[in-house]
C-alpha positions as CSV (number, residue, x, y, z in Angstrom):
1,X,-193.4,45.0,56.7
2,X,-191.8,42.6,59.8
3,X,-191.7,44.5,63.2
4,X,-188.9,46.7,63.8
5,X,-188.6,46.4,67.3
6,X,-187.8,42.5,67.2
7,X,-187.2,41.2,70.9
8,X,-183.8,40.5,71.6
9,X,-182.4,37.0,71.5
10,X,-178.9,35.9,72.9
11,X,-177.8,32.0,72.1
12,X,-177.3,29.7,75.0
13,X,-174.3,28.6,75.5
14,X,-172.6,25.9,73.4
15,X,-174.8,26.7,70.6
16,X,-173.9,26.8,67.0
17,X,-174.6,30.1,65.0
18,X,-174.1,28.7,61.4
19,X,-173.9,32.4,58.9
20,X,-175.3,30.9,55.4
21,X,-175.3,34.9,54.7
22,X,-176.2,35.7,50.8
23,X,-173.6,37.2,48.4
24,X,-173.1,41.2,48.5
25,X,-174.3,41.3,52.3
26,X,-171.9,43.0,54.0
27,X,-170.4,39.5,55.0
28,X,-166.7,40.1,53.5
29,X,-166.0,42.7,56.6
30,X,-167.7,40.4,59.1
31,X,-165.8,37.5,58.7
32,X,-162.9,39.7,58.7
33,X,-163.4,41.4,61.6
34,X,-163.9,37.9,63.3
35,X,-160.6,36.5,62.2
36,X,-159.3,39.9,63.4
37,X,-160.6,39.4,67.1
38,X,-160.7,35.5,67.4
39,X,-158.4,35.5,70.7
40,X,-160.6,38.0,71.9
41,X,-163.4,36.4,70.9
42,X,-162.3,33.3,72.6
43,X,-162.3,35.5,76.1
44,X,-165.8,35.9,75.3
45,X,-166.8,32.5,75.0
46,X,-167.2,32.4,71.3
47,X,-164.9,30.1,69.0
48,X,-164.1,31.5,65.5
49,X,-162.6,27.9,64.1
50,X,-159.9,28.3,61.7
51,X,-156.6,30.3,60.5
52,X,-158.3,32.0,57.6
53,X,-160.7,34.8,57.9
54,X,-163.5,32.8,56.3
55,X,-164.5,29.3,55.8
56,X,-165.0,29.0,52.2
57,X,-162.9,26.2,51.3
58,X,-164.1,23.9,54.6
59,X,-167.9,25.1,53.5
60,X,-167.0,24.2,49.9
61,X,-165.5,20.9,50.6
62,X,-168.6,19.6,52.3
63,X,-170.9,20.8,49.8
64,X,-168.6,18.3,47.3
65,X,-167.5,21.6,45.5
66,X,-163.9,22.6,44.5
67,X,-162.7,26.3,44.8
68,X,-162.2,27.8,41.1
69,X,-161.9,26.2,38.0
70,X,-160.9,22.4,37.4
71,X,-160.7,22.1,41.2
72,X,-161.4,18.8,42.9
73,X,-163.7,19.0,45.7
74,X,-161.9,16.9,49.1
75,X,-163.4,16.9,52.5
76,X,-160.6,17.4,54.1
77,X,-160.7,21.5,54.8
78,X,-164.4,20.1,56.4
79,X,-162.7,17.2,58.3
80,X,-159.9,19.4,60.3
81,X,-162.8,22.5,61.0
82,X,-165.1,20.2,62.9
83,X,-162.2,18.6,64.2
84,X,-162.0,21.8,66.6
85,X,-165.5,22.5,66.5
86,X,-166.6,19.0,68.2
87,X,-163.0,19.4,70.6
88,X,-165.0,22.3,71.8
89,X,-167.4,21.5,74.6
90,X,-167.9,25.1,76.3
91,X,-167.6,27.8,74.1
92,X,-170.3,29.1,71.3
93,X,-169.4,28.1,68.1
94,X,-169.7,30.9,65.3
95,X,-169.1,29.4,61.7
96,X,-170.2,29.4,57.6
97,X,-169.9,30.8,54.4
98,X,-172.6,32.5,51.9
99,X,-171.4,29.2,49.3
100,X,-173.8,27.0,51.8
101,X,-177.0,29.6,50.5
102,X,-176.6,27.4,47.4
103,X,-177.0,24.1,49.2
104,X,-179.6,22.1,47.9
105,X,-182.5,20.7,50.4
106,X,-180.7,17.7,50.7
107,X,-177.6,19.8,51.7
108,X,-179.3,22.1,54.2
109,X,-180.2,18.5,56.1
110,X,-176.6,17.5,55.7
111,X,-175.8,20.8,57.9
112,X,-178.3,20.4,60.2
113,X,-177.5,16.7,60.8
114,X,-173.8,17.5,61.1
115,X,-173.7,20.8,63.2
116,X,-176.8,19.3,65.6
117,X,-179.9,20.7,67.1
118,X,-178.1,23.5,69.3
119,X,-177.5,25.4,65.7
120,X,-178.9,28.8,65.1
121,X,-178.7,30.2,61.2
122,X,-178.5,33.9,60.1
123,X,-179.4,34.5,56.9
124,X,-178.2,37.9,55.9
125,X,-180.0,40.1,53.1
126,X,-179.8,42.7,50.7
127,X,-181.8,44.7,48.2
128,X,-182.2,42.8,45.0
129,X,-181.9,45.5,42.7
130,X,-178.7,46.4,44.3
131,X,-176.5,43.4,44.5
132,X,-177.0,42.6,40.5
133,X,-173.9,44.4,39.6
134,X,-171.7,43.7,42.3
135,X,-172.1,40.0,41.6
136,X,-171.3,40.2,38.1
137,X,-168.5,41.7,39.1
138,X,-167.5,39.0,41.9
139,X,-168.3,36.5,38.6
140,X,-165.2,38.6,36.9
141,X,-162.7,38.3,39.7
142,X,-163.3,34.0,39.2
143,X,-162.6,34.4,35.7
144,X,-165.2,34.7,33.9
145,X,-165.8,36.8,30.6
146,X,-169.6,37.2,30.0
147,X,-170.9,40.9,29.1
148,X,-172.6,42.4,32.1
149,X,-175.7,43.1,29.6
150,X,-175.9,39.7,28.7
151,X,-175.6,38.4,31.8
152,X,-178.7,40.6,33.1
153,X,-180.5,38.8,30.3
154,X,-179.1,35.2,31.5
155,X,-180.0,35.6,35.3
156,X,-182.9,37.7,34.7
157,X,-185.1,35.5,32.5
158,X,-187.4,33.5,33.4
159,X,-186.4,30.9,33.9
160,X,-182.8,32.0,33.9
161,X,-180.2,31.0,31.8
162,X,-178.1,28.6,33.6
163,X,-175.7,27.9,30.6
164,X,-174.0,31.7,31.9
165,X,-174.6,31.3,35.2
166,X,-175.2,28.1,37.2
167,X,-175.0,29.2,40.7
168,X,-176.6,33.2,40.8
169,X,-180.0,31.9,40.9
170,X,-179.2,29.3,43.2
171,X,-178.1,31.6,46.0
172,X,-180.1,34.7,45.2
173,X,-183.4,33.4,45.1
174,X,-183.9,35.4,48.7
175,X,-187.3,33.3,49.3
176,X,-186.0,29.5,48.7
177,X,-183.0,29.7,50.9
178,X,-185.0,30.9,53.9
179,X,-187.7,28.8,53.2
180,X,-185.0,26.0,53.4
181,X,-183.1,26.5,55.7
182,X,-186.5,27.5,57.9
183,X,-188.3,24.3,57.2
184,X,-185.2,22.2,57.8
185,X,-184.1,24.2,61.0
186,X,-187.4,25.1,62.0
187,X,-188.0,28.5,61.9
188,X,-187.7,29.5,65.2
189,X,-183.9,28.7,64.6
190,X,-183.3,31.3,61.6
191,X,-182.9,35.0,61.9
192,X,-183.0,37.3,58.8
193,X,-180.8,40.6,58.6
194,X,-181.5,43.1,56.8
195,X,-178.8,44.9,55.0
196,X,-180.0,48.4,54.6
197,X,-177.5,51.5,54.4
198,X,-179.7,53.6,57.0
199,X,-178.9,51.2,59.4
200,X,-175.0,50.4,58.6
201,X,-174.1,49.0,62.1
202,X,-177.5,46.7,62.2
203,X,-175.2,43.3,61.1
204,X,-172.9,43.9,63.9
205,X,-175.2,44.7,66.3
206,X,-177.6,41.9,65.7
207,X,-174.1,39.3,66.1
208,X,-173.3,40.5,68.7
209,X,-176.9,40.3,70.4
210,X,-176.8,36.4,69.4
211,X,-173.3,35.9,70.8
212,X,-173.6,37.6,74.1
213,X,-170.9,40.3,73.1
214,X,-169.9,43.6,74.0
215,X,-171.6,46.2,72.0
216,X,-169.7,47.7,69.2
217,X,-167.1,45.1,69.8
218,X,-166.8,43.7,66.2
219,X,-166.7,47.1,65.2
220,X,-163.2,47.7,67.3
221,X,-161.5,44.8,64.8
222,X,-158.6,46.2,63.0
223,X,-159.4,44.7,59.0
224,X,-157.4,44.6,56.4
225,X,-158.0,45.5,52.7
226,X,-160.4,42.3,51.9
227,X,-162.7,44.0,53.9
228,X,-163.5,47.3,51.8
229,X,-165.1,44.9,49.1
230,X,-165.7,48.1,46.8
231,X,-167.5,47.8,43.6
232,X,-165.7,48.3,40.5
233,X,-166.3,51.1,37.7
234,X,-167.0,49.9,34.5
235,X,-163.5,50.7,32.9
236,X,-161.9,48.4,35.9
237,X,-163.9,45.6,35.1
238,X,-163.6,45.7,31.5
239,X,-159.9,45.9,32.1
240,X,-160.4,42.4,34.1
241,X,-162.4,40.8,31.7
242,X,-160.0,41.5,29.4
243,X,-157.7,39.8,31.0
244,X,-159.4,37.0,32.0
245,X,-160.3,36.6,28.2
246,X,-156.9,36.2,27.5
247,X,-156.2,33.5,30.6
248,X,-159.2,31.8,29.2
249,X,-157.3,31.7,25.7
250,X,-154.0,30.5,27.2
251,X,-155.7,27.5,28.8
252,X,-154.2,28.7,31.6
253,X,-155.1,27.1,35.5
254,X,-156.4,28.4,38.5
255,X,-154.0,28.4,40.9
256,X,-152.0,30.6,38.7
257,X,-155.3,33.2,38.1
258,X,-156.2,33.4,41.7
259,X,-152.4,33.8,42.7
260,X,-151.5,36.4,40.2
261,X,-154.6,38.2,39.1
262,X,-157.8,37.5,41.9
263,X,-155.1,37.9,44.9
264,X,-152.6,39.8,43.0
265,X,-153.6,42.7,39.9
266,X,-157.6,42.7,40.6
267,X,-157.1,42.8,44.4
268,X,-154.3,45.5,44.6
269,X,-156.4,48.2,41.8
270,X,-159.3,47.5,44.2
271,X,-157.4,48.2,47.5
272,X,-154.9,51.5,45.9
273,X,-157.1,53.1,43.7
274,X,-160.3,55.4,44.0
275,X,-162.3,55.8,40.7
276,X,-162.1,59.1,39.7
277,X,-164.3,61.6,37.0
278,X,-163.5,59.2,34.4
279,X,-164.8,56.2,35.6
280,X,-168.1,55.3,34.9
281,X,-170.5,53.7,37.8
282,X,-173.2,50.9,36.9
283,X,-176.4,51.1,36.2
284,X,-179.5,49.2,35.6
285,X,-181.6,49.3,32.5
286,X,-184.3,50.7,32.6
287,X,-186.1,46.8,32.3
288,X,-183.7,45.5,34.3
289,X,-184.6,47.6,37.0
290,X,-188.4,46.7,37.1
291,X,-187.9,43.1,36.9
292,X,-185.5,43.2,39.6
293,X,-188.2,44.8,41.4
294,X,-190.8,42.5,41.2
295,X,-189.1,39.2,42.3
296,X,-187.2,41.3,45.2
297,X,-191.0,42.1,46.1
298,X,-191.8,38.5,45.9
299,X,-188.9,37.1,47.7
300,X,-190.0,39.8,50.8
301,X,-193.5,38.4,50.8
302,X,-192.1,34.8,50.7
303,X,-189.4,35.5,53.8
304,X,-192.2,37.2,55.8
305,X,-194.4,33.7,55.3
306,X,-192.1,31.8,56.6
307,X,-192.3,33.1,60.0
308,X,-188.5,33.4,60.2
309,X,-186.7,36.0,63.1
310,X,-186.4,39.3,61.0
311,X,-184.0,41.9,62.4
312,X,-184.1,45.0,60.4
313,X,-186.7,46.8,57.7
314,X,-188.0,44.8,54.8
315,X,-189.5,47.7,53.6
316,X,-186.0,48.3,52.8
317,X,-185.9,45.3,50.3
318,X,-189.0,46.5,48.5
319,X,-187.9,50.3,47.4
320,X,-188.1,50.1,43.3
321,X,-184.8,49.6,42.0
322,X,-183.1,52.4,40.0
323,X,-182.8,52.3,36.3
324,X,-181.5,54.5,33.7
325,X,-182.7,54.5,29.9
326,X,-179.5,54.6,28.9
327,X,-176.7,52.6,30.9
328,X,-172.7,51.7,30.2
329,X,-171.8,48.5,30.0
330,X,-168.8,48.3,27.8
331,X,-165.8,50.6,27.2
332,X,-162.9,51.2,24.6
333,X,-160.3,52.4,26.9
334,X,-159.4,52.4,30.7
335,X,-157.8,54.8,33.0
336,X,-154.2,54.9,33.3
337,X,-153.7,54.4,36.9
338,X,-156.3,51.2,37.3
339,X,-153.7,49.5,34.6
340,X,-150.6,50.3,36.7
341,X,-152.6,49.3,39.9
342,X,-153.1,46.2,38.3
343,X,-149.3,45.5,37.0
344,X,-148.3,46.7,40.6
345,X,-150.2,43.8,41.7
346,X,-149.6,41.2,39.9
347,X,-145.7,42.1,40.3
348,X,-146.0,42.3,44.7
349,X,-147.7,38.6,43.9
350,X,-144.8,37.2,42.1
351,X,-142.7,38.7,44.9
352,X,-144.7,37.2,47.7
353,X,-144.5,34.1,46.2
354,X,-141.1,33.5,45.6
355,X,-141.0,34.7,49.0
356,X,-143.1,31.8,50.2
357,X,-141.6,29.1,47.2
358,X,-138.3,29.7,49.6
359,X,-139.6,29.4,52.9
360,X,-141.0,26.0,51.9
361,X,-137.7,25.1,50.4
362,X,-136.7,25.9,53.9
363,X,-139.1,24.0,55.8
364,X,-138.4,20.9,53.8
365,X,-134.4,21.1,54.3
366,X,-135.8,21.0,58.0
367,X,-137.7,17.8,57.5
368,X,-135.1,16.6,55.5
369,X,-132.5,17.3,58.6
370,X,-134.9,15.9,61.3
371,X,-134.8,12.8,59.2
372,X,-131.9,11.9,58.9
373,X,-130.8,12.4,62.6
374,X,-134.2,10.2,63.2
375,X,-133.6,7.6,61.4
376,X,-130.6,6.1,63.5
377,X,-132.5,4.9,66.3
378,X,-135.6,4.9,67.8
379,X,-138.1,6.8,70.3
380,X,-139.4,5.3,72.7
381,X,-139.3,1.7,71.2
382,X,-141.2,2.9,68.2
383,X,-139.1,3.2,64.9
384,X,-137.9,6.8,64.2
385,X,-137.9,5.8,60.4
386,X,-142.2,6.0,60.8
387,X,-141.7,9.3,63.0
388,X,-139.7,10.9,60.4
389,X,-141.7,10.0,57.7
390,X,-144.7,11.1,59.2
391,X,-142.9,14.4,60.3
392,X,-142.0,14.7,56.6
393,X,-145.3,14.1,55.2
394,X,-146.6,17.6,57.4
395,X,-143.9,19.8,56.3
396,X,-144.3,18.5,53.2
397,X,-148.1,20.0,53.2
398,X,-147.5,23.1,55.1
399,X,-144.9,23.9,52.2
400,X,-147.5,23.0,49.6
401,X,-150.2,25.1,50.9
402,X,-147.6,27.6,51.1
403,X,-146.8,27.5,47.3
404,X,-150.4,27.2,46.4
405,X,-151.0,30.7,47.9
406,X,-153.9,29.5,50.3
């Protein structure tokens, strides 16, 4: 058990607090609230870089991965984030994503070469035991259609099964990714949460220690419905992997799952609907349970080796993980209201993205206009036929992003 009382630490200024958090970790409502508050962060000397509330895709894109399905990874996203992080010469510099607990050793000195020596990492954790559901179920909103028993099986072998699951392991495995990002950083540059329902304003509390922020100021962020993050009831994740089945069947893409299901039917039964009496909640099998006990237990004892900042209990990461004899993982029918939640949704995105197909067509009659009254001279002795194309070629990609749902 790690110290309670852990000294306070704030970050000098210009440093770079990297989150690598872990999946399940309370980091959804973070990152949201920092979007919320970034020109009030900003007055508080901390930069939140970006437009979107996290940095997945710029995190992804230097890690050489693509977002979804048949994506190609580019490092662009990367390329225009450090772009304003590097511009940035006075405030702190508060960035990640839980994709870069996945990052290879290799990786994790990729980070630290890029981001420099002024970085601090947080590496943000939750029971074991309890985040095995939730991240089948995060598995289910990318598309995927594995049973949640067999998945237990996959990911809880040993070693797992990475034909169902390449990545779980990867960034779960609570004692290699601080142990990596500790020896690479040096371990007086990590700090460890703990995620512990006792203690439900710990993760804001301990950011805003490192930053030099107000207390309870992340707390004050208005969020929006990305932020609740429930988990689903059995009956609405059979519902989704239903459908995903059938996308899967379809050959259809990406683009059109994470625009009309992910962002559109899963998101909207997640945000308008509470599970009611005949919804039934996960639950661990009984083996399950004690396996997930055990390598929790060892992942504890490997964190506390490491020597790593711990804010929070670890005891908390050690309580036995509940089980049942007798769980539900599969059902025959699903309520009515999660089905009409989930038309609704997919309907509001086919609206909001006709919406946005005609403000692109709008932007490009724009560029199109500004063209052609370019073209007829030039500015400031440099041809306006190479201003307008170039003024072209931005619109151009604002209005793609814009029909590609970002």
């Amino acid at each position: 058990m790690n110290d309670k009382h852990v000294p306070p630490l704030q970050l000098p200024e210009r440093a770079r607090l990297l989150h690598i958090g872990l999946p399940k970790t309370g980091t959804t409502g973070l990152q949201n609230a920092a979007a919320a508050l970034r020109p009030q962060l900003l007055e508080h000397g901390v930069r939140y870089p970006g437009t979107t509330f996290n940095h997945r895709r710029e995190v992804s894109s230097f890690m050489g991965r693509g977002w979804g399905w048949g994506a190609k990874p580019t490092l662009e996203n990367w390329t225009r984030l450090m772009a304003e992080v590097e511009a940035d010469t006075t405030n702190k510099i508060w960035l990640g994503h839980e994709f870069a607990s996945e990052g290879s050793e290799e990786t994790v000195r990729r980070f630290r070469e890029v981001l420099g020596e002024r970085t601090h990492v947080v590496v943000t954790l939750r029971h074991y035991g309890s985040i095995l559901a939730s991240s089948w179920q995060q598995y289910m909103k990318m598309g995927d259609v594995v049973d949640f028993e067999s998945w237990l099986e996959a990911v809880l072998a040993d070693p797992p099964n990475r034909k169902v699951t390449k990545t779980f392991h990867t960034r779960n495995d609570q004692g290699l990714v601080v142990s990596r990002w500790a020896e690479v950083f040096g371990p007086e540059n990590v700090t460890a949460v703990v995620i512990d329902k006792k203690t439900p304003n710990l993760l804001t509390d301990a950011f805003e220690e490192l930053l030099g922020l107000p207390q309870a100021f992340l707390q004050s962020a208005e969020l929006d419905s990305f932020s609740s993050n429930r988990g689903m009831s059995v009956e609405e994740a059979e519902l989704l992997r239903a459908v995903n089945a059938e996308f899967r069947r379809r050959k259809l893409g990406w683009t059109s799952y994470e625009r009309w299901i992910r962002n559109g039917a899963a998101e909207r039964m997640m945000r308008e609907r509470t599970p009611g009496d005949h919804d039934t909640s996960f639950e661990l099998p009984t083996w399950a349970a004690k396996v997930a006990t055990e390598r929790g237990n060892r992942y504890v004892d490997e964190i506390e080796a490491t020597g790593v900042r711990i804010v929070g209990d670890t005891d908390a990461l050690r309580a036995p993980a509940a089980g049942t004899d007798a769980p539900t993982f599969t059902v025959d029918s699903v309520p009515l209201d999660a089905a009409r939640e989930g038309m609704l949704g997919a309907i509001d995105a086919s609206i909001k993205s006709q919406r946005q197909l005609e403000k692109a067509k709008k932007a490009l009659a724009a560029a199109e206009a500004s063209r052609d009254d370019l073209v007829r001279g030039t500015i400031d002795g440099m041809p306006a036929s190479l201003l307008a194309r170039e003024l072209a070629r931005r619109v151009r990609a604002r209005a793609d992003r814009a029909i590609r749902h970002r």
